[in-house]
C-alpha positions in Angstrom: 0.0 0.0 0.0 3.1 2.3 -0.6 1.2 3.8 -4.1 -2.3 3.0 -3.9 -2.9 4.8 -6.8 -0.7 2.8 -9.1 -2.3 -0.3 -7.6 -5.6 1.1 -8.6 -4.5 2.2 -12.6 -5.5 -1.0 -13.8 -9.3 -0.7 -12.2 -9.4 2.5 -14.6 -11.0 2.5 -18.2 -7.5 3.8 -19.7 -6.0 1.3 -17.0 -8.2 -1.4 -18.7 -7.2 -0.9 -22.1 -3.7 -0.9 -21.1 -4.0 -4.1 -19.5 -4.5 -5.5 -22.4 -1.7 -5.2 -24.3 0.2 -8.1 -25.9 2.8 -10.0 -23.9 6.4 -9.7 -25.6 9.0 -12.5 -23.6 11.6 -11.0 -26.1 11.9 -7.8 -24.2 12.6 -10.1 -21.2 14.8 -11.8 -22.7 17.2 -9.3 -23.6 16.5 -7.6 -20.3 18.3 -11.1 -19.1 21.1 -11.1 -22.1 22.1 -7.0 -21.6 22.2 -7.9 -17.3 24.2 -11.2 -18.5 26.9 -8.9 -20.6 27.1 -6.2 -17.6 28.6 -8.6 -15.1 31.1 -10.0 -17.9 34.8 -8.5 -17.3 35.5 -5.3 -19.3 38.1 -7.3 -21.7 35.4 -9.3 -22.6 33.0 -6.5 -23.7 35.4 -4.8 -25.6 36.5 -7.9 -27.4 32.5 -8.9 -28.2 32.4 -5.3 -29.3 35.1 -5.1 -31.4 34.5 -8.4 -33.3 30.7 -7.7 -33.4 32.3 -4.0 -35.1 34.7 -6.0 -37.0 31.6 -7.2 -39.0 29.7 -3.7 -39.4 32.8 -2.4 -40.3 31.5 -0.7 -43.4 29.1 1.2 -42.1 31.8 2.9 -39.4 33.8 6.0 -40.4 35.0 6.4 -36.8 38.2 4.9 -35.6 37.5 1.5 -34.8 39.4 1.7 -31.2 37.9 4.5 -30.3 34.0 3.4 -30.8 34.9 0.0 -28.5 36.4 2.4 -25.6 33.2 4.5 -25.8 30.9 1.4 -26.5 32.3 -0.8 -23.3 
């Protein structure tokens, strides 16, 4: 009973509509893949960056070492 109003949102007509919105597991699931990768050393990142950048290569102007630095 900290927020009784947000407990009480869904008893609304807007509230009601909301409710029904679709179910997406793919948002929880990379919730759980980007909370994975933030516990992962910081060598690690910047490797999965840089081969992931490796890739995409042609679409980057930048320096390559400096968008991994800023990335991880």
């Amino acid at each position: 009973m900290l927020y009784p109003v947000i407990e009480r949102i869904k008893d609304t007509p807007n509230g009601k509509s909301c409710a029904k919105l679709p179910y997406f597991p793919h948002i929880y699931l990379s919730s759980f893949f980007v909370g994975f990768l933030s516990f992962l050393p910081l060598p690690v990142k910047r490797l999965l960056i840089k081969h992931h950048l490796e890739r995409e290569q042609r679409s980057i102007d930048e320096d390559l070492h400096d968008v991994v630095e800023i990335a991880a």
